[in-house]
N, C-alpha and C positions, 0 to 999 in steps of 0.2 A: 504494500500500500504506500501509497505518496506519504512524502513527511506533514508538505505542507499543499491547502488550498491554489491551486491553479483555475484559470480560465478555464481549460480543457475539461475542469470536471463538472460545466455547464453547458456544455457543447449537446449533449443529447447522444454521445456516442461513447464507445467504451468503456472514457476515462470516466465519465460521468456516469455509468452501469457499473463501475468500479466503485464508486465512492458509496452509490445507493446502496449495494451489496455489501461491503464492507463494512460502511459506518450505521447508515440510517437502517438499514434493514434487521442488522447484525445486532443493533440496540433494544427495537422497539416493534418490528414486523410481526403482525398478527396474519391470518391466513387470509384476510381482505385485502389485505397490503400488499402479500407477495404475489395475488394473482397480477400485477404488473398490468393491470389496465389503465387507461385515463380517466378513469370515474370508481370509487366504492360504490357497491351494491350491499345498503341496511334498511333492515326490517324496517316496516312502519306500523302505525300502531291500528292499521284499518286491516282487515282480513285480508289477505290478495296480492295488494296493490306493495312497491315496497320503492326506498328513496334512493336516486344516485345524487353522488357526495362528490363533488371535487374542487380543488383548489389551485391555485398559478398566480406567479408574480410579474411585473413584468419593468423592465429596465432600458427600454431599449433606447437607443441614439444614435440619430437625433430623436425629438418625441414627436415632431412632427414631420410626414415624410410623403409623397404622393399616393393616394390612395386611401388615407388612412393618418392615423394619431395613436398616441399610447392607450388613450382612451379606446376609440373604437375598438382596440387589438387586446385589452382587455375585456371585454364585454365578449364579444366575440371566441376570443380562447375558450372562455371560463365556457360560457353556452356551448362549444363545440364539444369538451369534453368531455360535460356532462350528457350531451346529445351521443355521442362515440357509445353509450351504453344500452341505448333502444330509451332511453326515458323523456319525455317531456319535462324542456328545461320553465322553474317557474320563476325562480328568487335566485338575488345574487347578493353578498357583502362585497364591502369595498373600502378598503384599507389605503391609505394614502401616505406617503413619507415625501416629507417636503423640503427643499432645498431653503434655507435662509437667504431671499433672494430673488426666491423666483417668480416671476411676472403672473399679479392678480389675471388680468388680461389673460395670458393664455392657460392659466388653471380653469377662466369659465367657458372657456374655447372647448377645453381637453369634457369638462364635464356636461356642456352641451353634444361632444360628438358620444361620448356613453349612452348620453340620454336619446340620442336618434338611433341607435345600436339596439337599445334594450328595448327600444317599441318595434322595430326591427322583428326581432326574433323573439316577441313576447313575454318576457320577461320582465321584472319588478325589482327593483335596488331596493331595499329593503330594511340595511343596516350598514355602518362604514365605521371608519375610524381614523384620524389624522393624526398625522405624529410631524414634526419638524426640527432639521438637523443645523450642525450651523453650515455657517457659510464656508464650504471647499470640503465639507464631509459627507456629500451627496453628487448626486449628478441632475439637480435639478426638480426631477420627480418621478418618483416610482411609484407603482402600484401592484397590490392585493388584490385577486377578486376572487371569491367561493360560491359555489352554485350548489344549488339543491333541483332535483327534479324526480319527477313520479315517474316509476317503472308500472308497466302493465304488469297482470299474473301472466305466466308464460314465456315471457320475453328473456333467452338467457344469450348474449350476445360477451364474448370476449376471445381472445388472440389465441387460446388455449382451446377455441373448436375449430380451429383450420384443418381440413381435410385430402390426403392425396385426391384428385380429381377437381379439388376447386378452383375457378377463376380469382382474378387477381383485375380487379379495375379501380382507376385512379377516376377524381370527379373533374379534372382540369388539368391546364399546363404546370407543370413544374417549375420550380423556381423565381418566382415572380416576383415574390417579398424580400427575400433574400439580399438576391440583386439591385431590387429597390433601394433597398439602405443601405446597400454599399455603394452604389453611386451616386446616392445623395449626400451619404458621409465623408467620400472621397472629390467631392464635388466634378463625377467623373459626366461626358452626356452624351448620348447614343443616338444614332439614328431615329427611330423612334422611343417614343416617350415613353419609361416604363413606370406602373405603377403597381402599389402591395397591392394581394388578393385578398386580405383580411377581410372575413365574410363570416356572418353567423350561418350554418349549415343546416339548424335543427331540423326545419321545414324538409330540406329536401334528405336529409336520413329517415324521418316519416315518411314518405313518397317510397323511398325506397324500400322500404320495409312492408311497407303495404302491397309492393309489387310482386318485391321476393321475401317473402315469409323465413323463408330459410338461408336469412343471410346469417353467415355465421361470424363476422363482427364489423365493426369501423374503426378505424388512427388515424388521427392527423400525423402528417408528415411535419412536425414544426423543426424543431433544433434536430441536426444529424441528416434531413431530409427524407426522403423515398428511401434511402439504403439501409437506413440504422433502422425507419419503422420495417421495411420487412424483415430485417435478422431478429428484432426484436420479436414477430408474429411465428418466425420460425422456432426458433427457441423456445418461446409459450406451448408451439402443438408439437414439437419433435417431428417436423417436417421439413423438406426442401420447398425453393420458392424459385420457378424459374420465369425470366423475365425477358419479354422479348423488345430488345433494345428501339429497332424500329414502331413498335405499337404505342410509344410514351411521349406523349402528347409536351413538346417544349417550342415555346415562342423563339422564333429567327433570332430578337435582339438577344435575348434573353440565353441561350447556347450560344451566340456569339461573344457575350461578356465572360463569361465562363472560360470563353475559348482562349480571351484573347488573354485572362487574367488565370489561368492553370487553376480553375475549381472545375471539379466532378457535379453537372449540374442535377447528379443525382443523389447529394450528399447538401445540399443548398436547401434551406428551413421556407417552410412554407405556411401559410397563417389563413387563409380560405380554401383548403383543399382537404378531401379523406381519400384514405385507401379503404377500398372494401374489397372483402373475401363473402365472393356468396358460393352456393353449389353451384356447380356446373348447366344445371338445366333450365334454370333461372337466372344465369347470366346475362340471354338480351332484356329481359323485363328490368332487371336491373340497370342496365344501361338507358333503354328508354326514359325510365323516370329521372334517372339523374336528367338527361339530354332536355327534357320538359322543363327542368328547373331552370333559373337562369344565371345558376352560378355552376351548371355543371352540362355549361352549352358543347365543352371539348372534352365529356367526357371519355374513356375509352378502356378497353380489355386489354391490359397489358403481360398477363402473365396467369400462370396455374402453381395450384399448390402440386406436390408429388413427395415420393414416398421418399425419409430419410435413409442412407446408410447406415447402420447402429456402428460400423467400425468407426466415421469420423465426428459424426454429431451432425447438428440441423447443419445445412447451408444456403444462401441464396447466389444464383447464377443469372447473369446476362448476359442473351445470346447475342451477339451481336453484330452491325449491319452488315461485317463482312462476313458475317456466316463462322465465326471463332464463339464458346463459349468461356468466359472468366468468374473468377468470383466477385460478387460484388457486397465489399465489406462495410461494416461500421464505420463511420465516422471515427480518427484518432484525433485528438486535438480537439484545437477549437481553429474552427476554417471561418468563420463569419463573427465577431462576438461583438454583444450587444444585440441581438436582431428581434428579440423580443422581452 
């Protein structure tokens, strides 16, 4: 284990699967914890019906970037990950830590764009809390937010029901936010204009479930990207994940940035986007409704679950355009940091 706190163990990949496993899990992990989903799933107190639980912080910089704000990109995470469980997102807290300093003005900026978020995706702010640091012990302004939402009776949705024979579909282009803040941060400018995907999803993981009954989960791709959420879903079912390079949906500027700046645009965090794994025979219905929706106009089938080898452990594989397969790893490091 590392001595000390590094960037990389916020990255969403490895180093940061290391630190969860090691420290926090090592400590305090109960058997809700270690299933490794984006939402707890606890009882409620009504027969049936029972609550998803989850929580994210968020840091990112700049706070304001095209597309989007820290705001909206909280409201948004917290609803998506609590959505990632099959449950109707309903209330969210919201924790504030404030730089000494920083401009009244764009604090009701950042909390007008929450507030068109949460009517958005239907949702209720409900409870918060502020805190304020001094000046040069902060980065301005960060945010908390926790969600609560109702699970149907029936609904058992997480990364640990992936199945050999399943498809593998993304709801959009890859890497959009990523790139966004790094060329905002970098004050870098592209051909065409890029902007974050940051999008509340809830609506259209309903759609999709309604479609395909038998989906067997949703992840956002946020920190680590596409690469780290599938190892991640491998690992949960002891499955292989193979992916086919040409069926994955990335924007011209967007693989060009990437290109011209040596990042894997399939390792670049994404903030309005899921990966779903449904059964196989429910694959197009599932695409259709994403496709319906209008944050999942490019969605597409990019890959099948299949059966692991028990000699080496889960893997995921992408085959690629030249007809070569490699593996395609976690995130090491921190390749983007700050980005949400």
């Amino acid at each position: 284990m590392d001595k000390t706190v590094m960037l990389g163990h916020g990255s969403g990949g490895s180093m940061m699967k290391r630190i969860i496993d090691e420290v926090f899990f090592a400590a305090y992990a109960g058997d809700e914890l270690l299933r490794g989903d984006d939402a707890a799933v606890l009882p409620s107190l009504e027969p049936g019906e029972r609550l998803a639980f989850s929580t994210d912080s968020f840091v990112v910089t700049p706070c304001f970037f095209p597309g989007g704000d820290i705001g909206r990109l909280a409201v948004c995470g917290t609803v998506n990950d609590v959505a990632t469980s099959g449950a109707r997102p309903l209330y969210l807290s919201c924790g504030f830590i404030l730089e000494e300093g920083f401009s009244i003005d764009d604090l009701r900026r950042i909390c007008a764009s929450m507030a068109e978020a949460s009517r958005e995706a239907g949702v209720i702010l409900v409870t918060g809390d502020t805190k304020v640091v001094n000046r040069g012990h902060g980065d301005g302004v960060y945010i908390n937010t926790s969600g609560v939402g109702a699970l149907p009776a029936g609904v058992e949705l997480g990364g640990a029901h992936c199945r050999p024979g399943d498809k593998v579909l993304v709801t959009g282009t890859l890497g959009d936010h990523g790139i966004t803040i790094m060329s905002c941060r970098e004050s870098l400018s592209f051909s065409t204009d890029l902007q974050s995907d940051a999008a509340p999803l809830n609506h259209l993981i309903a759609d999709v479930l309604a479609a395909a009954p038998h989906t067997r989960c949703f992840r956002d791709p946020t920190r680590g990207g596409l690469a780290s959420t599938l190892n991640e879903l491998a690992m949960q079912s002891g499955t292989d994940i193979l992916v086919e390079e040409d069926a994955v949906p990335v924007k011209a500027a967007v693989q060009g940035a990437c290109d011209m700046l040596g990042y894997d645009v399939l390792q670049v965090a994404n903030e309005g986007k899921m990966v779903c794994v449904v059964a196989s025979d429910e694959a197009e219905a599932a695409l259709a409704a994403m496709r319906a929706n209008r944050y999942g106009a490019d969605a597409a089938v990019i890959g099948e679950v299949t059966a692991m080898q028990p000699e080496r452990g889960p893997k995921v594989f992408l085959r690629t355009a030249f007809g070569g397969t490699r593996i395609l790893d976690m995130l090491v490091g921190e390749q983007l940091p700050r980005i949400c």
